[in-house]
C-alpha positions as a Markdown table, in Angstrom:
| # | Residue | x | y | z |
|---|---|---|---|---|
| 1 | Unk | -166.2 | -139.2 | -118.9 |
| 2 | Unk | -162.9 | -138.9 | -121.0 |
| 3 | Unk | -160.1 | -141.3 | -120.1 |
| 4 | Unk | -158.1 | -138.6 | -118.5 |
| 5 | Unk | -160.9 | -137.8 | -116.0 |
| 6 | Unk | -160.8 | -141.3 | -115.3 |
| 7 | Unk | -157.2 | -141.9 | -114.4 |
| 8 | Unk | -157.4 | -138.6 | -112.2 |
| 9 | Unk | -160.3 | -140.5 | -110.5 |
| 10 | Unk | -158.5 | -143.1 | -110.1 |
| 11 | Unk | -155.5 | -141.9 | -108.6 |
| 12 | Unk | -157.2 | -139.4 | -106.6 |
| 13 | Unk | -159.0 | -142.7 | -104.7 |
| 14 | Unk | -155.7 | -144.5 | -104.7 |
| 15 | Unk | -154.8 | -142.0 | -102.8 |
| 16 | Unk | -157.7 | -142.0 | -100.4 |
| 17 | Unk | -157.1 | -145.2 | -100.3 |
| 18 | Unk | -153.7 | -145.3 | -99.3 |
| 19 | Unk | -154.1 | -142.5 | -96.6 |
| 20 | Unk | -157.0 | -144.5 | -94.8 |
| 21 | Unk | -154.8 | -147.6 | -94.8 |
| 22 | Unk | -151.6 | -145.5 | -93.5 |
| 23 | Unk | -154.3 | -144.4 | -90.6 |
| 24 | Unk | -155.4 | -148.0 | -89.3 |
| 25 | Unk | -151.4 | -149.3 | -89.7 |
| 26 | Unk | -150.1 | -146.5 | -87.8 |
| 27 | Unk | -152.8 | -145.6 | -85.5 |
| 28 | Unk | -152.1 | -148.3 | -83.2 |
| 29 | Unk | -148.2 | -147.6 | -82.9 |
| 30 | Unk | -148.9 | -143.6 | -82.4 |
| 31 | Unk | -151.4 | -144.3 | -80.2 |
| 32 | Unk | -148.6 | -146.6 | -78.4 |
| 33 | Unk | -145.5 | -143.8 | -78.8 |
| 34 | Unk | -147.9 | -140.9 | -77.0 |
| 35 | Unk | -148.8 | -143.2 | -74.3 |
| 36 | Unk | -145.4 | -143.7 | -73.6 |
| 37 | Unk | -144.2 | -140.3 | -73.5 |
| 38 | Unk | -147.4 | -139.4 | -71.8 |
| 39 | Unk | -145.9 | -141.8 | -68.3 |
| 40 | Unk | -148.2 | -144.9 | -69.4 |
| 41 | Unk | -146.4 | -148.2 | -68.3 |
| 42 | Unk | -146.2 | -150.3 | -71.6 |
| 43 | Unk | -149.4 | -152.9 | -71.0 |
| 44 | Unk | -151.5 | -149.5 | -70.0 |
| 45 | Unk | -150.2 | -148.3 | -73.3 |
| 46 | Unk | -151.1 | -151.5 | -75.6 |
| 47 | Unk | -154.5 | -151.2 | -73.7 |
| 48 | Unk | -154.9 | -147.8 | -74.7 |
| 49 | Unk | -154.1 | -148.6 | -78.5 |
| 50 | Unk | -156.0 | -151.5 | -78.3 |
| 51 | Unk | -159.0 | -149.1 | -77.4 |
| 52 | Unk | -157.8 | -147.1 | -80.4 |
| 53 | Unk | -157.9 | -149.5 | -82.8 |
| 54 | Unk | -161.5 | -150.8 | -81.9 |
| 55 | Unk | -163.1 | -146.9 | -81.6 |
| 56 | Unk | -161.9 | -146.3 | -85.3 |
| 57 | Unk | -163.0 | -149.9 | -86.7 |
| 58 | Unk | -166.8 | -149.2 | -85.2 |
| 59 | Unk | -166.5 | -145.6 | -86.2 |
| 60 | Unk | -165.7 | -146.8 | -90.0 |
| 61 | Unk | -168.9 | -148.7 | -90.2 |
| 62 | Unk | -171.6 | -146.3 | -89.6 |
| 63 | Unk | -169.6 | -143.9 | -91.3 |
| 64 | Unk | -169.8 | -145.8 | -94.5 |
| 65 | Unk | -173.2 | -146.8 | -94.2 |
| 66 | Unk | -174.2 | -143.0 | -93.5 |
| 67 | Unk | -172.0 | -141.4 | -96.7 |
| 68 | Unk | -174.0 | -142.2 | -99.4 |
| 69 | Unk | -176.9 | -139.7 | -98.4 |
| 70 | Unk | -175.2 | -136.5 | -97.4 |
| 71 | Unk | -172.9 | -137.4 | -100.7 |
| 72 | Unk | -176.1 | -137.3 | -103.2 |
| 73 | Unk | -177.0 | -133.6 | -102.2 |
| 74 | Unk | -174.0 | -131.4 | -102.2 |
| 75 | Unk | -171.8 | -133.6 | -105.1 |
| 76 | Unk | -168.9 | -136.2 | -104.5 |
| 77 | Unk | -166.2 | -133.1 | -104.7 |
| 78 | Unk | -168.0 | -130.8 | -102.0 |
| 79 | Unk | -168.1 | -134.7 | -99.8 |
| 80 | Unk | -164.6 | -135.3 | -100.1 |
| 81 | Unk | -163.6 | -131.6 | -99.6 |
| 82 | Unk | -165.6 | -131.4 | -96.2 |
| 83 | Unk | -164.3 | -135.1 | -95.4 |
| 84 | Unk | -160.3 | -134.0 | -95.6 |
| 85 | Unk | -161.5 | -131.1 | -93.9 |
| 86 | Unk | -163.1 | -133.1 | -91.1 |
| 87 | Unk | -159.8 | -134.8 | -91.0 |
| 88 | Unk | -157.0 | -132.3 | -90.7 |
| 89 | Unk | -159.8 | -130.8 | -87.8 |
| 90 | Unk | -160.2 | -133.9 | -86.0 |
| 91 | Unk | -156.6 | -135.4 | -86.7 |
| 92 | Unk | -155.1 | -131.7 | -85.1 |
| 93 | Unk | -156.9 | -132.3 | -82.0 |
| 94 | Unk | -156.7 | -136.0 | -81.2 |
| 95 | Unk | -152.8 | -135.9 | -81.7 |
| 96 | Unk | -152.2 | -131.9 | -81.2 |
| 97 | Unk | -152.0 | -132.4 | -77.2 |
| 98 | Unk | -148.8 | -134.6 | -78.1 |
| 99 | Unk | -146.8 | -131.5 | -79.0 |
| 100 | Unk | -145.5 | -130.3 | -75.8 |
| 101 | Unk | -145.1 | -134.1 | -74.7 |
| 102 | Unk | -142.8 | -134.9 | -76.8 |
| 103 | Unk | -141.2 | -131.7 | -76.8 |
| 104 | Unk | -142.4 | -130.1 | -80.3 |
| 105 | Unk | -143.0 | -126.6 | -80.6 |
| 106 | Unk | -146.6 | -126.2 | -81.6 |
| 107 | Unk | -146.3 | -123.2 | -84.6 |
| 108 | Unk | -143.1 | -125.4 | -86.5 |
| 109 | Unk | -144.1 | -129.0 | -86.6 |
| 110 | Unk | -147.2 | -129.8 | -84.6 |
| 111 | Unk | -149.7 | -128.1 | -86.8 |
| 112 | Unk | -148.1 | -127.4 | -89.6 |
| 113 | Unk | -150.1 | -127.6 | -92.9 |
């Protein structure tokens, strides 16, 4: 591997990195914000985050213990490539019913790629 294959690798998973730490520090508070604008009273809302939080810390384990096999067969680039895609899916429908609660219009910001 030549040494700039292996800074692109490593800025590629600093990047990873960073994103999956963005989602854990920020899940919580958006999960609070669209409770709120959904009509929850604030301790139904830290409930709901609280919830949140605990879903994607269980989801994370099995999630790392189950990657190395599919990862093997198809290549590390075809993994990541169907992981981000995974992502933007799930990501647009967790948080896409949010849109018309806080007043976005769904084809300029809402889903915008």
């Amino acid at each position: 591997m030549t040494e700039v294959a292996v800074v692109r690798l490593v800025e590629r998973l600093t990047v990873s990195i960073v994103g999956l730490w963005a989602g854990a520090v920020y899940e919580p508070t958006a999960i609070i914000f669209l409770s709120r604008q959904a009509g929850m009273a604030p301790p139904e809302a830290a409930q709901m985050a609280s919830y949140g939080t605990g879903l994607l810390s269980i989801g994370t384990i099995p999630g790392c213990i189950a990657a190395p096999g599919p990862t093997e067969r198809p290549g590390r680039r075809s993994t990541l490539a169907l992981y981000y895609f995974g992502m933007m899916v799930t990501i647009a429908l967790a948080f896409g019913w949010a849109c018309p609660v806080i007043g976005l219009a769904a084809s300029s910001h809402c889903f915008a790629v």
